[in-house]
C-alpha positions in Angstrom: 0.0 0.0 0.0 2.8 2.4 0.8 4.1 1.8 -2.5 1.2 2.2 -4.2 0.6 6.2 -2.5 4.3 6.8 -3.7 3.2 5.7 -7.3 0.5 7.2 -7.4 1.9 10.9 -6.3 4.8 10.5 -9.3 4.6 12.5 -11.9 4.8 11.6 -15.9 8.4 11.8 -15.7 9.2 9.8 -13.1 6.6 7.0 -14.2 8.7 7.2 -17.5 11.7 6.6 -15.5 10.2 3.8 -13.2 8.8 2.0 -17.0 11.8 2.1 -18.4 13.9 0.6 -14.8 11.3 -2.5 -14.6 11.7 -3.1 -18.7 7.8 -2.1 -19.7 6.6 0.2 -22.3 6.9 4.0 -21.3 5.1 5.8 -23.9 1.1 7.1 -23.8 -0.4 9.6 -21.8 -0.3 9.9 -17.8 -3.2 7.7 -16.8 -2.3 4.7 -19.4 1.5 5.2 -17.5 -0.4 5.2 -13.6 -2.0 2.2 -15.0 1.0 0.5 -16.4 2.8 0.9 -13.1 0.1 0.2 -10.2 -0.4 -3.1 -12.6 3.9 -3.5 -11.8 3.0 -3.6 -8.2 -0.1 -6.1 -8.2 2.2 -8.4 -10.1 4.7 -8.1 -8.0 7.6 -6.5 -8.7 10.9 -7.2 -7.7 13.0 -5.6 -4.7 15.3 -3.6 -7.2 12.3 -1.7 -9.1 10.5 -0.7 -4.9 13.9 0.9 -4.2 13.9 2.6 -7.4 10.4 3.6 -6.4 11.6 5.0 -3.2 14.1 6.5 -4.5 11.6 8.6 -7.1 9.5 8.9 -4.4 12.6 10.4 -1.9 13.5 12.8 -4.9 9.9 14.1 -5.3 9.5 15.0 -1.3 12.5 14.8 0.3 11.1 16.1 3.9 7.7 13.8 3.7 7.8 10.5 5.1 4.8 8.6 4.9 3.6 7.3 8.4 0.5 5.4 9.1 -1.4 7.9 10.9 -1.1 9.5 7.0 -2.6 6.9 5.7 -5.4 7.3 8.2 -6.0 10.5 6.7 -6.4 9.4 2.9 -9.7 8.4 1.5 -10.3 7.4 -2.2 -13.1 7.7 -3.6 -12.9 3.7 -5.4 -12.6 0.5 -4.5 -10.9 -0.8 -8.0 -7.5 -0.2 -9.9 -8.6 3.3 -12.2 -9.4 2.8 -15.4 -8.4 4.9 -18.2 -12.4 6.4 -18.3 -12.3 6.6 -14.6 -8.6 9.0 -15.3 -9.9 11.2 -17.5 -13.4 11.8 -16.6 -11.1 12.8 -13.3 -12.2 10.1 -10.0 -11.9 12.4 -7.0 -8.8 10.9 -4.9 -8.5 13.1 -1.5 -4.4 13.1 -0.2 -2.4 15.1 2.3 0.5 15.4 0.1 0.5 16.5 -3.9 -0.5 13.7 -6.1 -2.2 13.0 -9.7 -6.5 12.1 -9.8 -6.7 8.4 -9.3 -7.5 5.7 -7.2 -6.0 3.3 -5.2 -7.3 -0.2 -4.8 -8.1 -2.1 -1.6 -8.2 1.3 0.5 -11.5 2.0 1.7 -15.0 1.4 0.0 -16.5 4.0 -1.7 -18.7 6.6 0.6 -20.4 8.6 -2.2 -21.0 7.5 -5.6 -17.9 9.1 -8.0 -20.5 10.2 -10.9 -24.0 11.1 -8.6 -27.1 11.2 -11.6 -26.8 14.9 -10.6 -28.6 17.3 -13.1 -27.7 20.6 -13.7 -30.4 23.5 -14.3 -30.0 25.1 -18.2 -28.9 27.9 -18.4 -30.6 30.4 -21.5 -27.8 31.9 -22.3 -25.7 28.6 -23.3 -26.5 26.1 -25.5 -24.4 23.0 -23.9 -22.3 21.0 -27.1 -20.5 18.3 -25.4 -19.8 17.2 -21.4 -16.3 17.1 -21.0 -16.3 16.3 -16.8 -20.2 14.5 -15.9 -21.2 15.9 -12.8 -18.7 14.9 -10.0 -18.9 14.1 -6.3 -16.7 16.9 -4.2 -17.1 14.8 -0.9 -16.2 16.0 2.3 -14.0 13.7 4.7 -13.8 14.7 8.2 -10.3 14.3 8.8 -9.4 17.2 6.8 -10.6 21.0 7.1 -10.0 21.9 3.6 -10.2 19.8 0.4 -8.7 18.9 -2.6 -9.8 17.3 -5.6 -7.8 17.2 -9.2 -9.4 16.1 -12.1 -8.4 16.4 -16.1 -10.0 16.6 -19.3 -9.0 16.6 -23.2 -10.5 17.9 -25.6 -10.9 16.6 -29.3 -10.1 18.0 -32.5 -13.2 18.9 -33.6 -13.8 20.8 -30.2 -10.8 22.8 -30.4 -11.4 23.7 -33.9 -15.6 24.7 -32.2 -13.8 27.2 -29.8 -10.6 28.1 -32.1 -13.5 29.9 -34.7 -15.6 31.0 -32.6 -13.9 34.0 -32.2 -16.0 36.8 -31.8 -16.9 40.6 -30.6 -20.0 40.0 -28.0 -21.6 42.9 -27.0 -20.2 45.2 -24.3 -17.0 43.0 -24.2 -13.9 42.4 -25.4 -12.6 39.8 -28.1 -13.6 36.3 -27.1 -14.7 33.3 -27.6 -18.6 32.1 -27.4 -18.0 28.8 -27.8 -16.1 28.0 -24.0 -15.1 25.6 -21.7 -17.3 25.7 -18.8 -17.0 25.0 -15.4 -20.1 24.4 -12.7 -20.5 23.6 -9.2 -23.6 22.7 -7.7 -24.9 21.4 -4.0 -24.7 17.2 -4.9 -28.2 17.0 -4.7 -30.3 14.7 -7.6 -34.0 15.3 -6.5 -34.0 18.7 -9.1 -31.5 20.0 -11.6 -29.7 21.8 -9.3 -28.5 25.9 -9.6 -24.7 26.9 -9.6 -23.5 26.9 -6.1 -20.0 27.5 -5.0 -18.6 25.1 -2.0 -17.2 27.6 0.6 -13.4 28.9 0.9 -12.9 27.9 -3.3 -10.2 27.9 -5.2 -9.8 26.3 -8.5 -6.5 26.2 -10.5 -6.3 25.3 -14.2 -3.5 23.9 -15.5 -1.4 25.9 -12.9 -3.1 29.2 -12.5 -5.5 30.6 -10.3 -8.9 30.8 -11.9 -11.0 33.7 -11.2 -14.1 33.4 -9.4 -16.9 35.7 -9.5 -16.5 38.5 -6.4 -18.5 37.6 -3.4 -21.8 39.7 -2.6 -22.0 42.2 0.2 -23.5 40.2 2.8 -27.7 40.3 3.3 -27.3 40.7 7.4 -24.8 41.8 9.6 -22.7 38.3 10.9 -23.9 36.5 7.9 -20.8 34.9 5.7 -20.1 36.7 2.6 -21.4 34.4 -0.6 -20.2 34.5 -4.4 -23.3 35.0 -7.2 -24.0 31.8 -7.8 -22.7 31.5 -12.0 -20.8 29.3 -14.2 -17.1 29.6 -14.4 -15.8 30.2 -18.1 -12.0 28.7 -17.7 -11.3 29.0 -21.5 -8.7 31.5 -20.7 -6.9 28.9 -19.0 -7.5 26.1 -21.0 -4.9 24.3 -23.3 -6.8 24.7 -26.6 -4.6 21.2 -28.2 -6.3 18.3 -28.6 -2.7 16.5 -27.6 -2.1 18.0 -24.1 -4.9 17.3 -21.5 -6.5 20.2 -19.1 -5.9 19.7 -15.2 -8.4 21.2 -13.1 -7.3 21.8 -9.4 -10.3 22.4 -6.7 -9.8 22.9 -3.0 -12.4 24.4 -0.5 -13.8 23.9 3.1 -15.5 20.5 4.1 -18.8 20.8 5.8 -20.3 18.3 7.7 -23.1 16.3 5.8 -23.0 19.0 2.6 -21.0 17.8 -0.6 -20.8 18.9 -3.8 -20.8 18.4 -7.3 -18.1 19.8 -10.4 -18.9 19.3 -13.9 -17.8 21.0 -17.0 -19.2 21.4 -20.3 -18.2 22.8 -23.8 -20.5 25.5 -24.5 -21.9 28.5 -27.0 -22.5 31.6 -25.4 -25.3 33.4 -26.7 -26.6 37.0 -26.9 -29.6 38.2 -25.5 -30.5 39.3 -29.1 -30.6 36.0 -29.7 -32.8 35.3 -27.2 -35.5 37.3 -28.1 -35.4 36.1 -31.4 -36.3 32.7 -30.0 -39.0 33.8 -28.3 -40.9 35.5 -31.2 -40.3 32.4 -32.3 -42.5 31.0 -29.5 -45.1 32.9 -31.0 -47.4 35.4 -29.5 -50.1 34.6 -27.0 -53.7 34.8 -28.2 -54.9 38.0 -27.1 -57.8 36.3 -25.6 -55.8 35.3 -22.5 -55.3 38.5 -21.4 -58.7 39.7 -22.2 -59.9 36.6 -20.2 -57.5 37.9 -17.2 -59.2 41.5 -17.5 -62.9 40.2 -17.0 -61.8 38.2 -14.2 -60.4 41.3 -12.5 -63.3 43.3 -13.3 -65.8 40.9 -12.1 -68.3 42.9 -9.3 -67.5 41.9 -6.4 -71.4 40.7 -4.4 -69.6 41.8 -1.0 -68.3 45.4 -2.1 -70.2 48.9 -2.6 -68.2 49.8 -4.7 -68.5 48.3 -8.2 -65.2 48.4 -10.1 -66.0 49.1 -13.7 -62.6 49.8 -15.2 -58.7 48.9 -15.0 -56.1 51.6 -16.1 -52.8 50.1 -17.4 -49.8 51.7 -18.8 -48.3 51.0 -22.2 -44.6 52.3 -20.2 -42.3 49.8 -19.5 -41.2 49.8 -15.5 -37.7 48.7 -16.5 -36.6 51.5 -19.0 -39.5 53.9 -17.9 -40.3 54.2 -21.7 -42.7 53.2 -24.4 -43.2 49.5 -24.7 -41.8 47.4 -27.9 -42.2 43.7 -27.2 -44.5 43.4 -24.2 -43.8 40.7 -22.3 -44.9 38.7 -19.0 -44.4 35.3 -17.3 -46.9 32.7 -17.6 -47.1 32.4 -14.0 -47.4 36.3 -13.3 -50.8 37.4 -12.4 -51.3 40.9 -13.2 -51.8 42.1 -16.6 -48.8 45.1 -16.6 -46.0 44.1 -19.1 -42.6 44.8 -19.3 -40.2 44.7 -22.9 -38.5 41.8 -23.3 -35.7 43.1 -25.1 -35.1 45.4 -21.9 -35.6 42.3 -19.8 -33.4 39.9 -21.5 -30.5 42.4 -21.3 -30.7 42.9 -18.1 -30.7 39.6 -17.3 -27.5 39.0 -19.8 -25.7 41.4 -17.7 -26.8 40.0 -14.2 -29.2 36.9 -13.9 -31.8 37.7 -11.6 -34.3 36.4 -13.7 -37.0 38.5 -11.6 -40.3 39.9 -12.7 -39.5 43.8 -12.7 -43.9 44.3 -11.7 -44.3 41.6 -9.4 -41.0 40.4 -7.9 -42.0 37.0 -8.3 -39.4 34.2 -10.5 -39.7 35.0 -14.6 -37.6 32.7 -15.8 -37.1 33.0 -20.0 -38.4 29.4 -20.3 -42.0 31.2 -18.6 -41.7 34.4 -20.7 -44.7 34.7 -22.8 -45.5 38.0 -25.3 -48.5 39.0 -25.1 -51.4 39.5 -28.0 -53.4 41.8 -26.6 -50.7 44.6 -25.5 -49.1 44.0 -29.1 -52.3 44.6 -30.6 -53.0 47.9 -28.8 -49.2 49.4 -28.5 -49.9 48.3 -33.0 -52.9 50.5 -32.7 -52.6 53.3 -30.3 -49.4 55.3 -30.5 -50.2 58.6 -28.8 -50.6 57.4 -25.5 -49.0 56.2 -22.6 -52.1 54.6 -20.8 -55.2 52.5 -21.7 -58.4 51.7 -20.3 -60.2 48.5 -19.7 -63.9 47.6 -19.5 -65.9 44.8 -17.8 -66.3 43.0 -21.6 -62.3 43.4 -22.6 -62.7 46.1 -24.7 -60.0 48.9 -24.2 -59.9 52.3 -25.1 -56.9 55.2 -24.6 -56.8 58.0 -22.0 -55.7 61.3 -23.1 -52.7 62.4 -22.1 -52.3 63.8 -18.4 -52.7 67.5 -18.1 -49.3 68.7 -17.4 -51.1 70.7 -14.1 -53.0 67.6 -12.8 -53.3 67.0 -9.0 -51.6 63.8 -8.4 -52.1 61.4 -6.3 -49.4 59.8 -4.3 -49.8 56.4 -4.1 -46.9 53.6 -2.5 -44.0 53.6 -4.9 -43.0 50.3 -5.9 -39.6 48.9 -7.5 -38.8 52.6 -7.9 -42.0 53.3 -10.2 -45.3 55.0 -9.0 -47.8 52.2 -8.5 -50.4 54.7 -9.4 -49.1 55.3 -12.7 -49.5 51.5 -13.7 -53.1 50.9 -12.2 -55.6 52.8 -11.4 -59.2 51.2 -10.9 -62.2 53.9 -11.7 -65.3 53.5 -9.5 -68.2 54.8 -9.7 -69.3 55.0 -6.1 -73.1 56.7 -5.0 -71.4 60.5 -3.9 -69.6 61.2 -7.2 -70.3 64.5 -8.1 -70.9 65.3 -11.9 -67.5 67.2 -12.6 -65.6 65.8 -10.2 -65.4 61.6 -10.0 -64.0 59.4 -7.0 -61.0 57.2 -8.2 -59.6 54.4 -6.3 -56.1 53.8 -6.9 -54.9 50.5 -5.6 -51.3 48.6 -6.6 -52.5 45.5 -8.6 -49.3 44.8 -8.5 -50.0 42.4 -5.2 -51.2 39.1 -5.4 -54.0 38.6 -3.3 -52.9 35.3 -2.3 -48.8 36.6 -1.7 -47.2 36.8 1.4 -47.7 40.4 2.1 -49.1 41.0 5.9 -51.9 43.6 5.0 -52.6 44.8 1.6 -51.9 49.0 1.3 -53.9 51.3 2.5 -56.5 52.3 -0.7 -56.0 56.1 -1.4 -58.9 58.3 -2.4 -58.5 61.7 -4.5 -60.6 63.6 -7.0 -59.1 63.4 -9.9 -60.3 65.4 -13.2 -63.2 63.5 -15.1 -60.7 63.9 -18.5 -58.1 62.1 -17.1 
């Protein structure tokens, strides 16, 4: 067993040397040499080629000697000589000296499974080409504070000459490429594709040097540990674009009791969020009726109230860019009828993934994005004015432009935009004088079912009977 650590810590070099001593072949790549000589031990090899493996081994650290309470404090993640598959797709081998990703046989069983059926979630702004690394377990032992793990991958011709041409000018950024190497954590988890999360205290080296991690958030509450935004890592920068010389991928971090995680990486295409929205036109637009069907629901009186609400105000302004709408867009799963342009939206979002509904604050992922019929038919038809009307039946009509004198009323701002200026509900209520009429402004932009503890205060004011 002691042999077979000090083999497996050599480097190509010394394997070469170690090949040629014992008479075997000493060409092929690193894990075809590890193989070669943990197969020289388990045939038993004879007492001239262990001292020349002591010797490499002396060489390599000259101040380590390998005790057995070191050997307490490996773990290997296989109970089986490595295969070449097991080598490249990069078995996770945890040891407190340097050493190359493999595994050792008849060490311990294995804890966690090497290659959990973890999923990760897609992303929209990557269309995944190949897996170079399948999802890999990052397990914690408790013998050890922090980690390591080292894994490898090559890539072919064909995917080096993918990224080599895909050299391109993307939007607001330099000269790169958009088709990338890709590297994902996640929590190892396999009930749900699972979201980018970084394991805590990381630090990943590819082939040698340090590979930069998104900066960590200002923490949410004071005491509270500072957390990276949870993203994929592009490590083309780092990677050896030759389909001769394999990619080493370095990982250490802090163990945590009971929490592991999972690396993977992928060869990618990065795209713009132009691109995008062109693929959700080519969803198609929803049927207009949806939204009409969403209007009469709103509008439905209301047995219990004295107050019959008889029409629903909605602005044609996106809240994001505070102008004009172009593409109005919404999430399936959003409940009010206010849109927001999905151009605007998907920019944003290529910038920063937040994926957040800019009206509601509820999840909008692009997979939910919808654009709707009924907004693109009026914004089509009514081009000098900022604000519509809805009736009981669905029908619509414009308001006039605001008098640039008009008493407003101050309603609860919201996401930095007047809640009053997206909704306003008219009602015609028993005192309303002939010139002047009571409107009730309420922010639609609630749920009635959310989480909120009391809905806001409803706001009365006259305003003019032309607005």
């Amino acid at each position: 067993i002691f042999l077979q650590h000090m083999v497996m810590s050599f480097r190509v070099s010394e394997l070469q040397v170690l090949l040629g001593f014992a008479g075997r072949n000493k060409s092929g790549r690193k894990h075809e040499l590890l193989t070669k000589a943990l197969q020289l031990l388990k045939s038993g090899c004879s007492p001239a080629v262990q001292m020349k493996i002591k010797e490499l081994y002396r060489r390599r650290f000259p101040r380590k000697i390998l005790t057995p309470s070191d050997l307490s404090m490996l773990h290997i993640q296989a109970g089986q000589l490595p295969s070449a598959t097991a080598l490249t797709q990069g078995t996770v081998c945890h040891l407190p000296y340097d050493h190359s990703s493999a595994a050792a046989a008849h060490l311990s069983p294995p804890i966690h499974p090497v290659h959990p059926d973890v999923k990760m979630r897609r992303l929209p702004f990557y269309d995944v080409y190949d897996e170079l690394i399948k999802p890999t377990t990052l397990a914690s032992t408790n013998s050890q504070r922090f980690e390591e793990a080292h894994f490898t991958f090559a890539l072919t011709p064909q995917q080096v000459q993918q990224i080599l041409t895909s050299r391109d000018i993307l939007p607001g950024a330099k000269c790169d490429y958009t088709v990338q190497v890709q590297l994902r954590f996640c929590l190892c988890e396999t009930s749900c594709p699972q979201e980018d999360y970084f394991p805590p205290n990381l630090f990943v080296k590819v082939n040698g040097k340090l590979c930069p991690l998104p900066g960590y958030l200002p923490p949410t509450k004071n005491g509270a540990e500072p957390k990276r935004p949870s993203r994929p890592v592009n490590i083309t920068p780092l990677a050896r674009l030759s389909a001769t010389v394999p990619n080493t991928i370095v990982v250490n971090w802090s163990s945590e009791f009971g929490r592991n995680y999972s690396l993977s990486v992928y060869l990618v295409k990065q795209l713009t969020s132009v691109t995008l929205l062109q693929k959700l036109r080519a969803k198609g637009i929803r049927n207009p009726d949806h939204s009409r069907a969403l209007i009469k629901e709103k509008l439905t009186a209301d047995p219990d109230s004295e107050i019959a609400t008889t029409s629903l105000r909605v602005s044609l302004m996106c809240p994001l860019g505070k102008m004009r709408l172009i593409v109005p867009c919404r999430a399936i799963t959003c409940t009010h009828l206010q849109c927001f342009d999905a151009a605007l939206y998907l920019q944003m979002n290529e910038k920063k993934p937040t994926w957040t509904c800019p009206v509601c604050d509820k999840k909008a992922p692009y997979d939910n994005l919808i654009i709707d019929g009924l907004f693109m038919e009026i914004l089509n038809s009514c081009t000098d004015c900022d604000e519509i009307q809805f009736m009981e039946d669905g029908s619509w009509c414009p308001m006039k432009p605001k008098k640039e004198k008009q008493e407003v009323c101050q309603t609860s701002s919201f996401s930095g935009i007047e809640a009053g200026s997206l909704y306003t509900l008219s009602s015609e209520g028993k005192n309303s004088s002939e010139g002047k009429k009571k409107v009730e402004v309420i922010d639609l932009t609630l749920d009635s079912s959310s989480d909120e503890e009391e809905p806001p205060a409803k706001k009365q004011c006259p305003v003019s009977s032309a607005a």
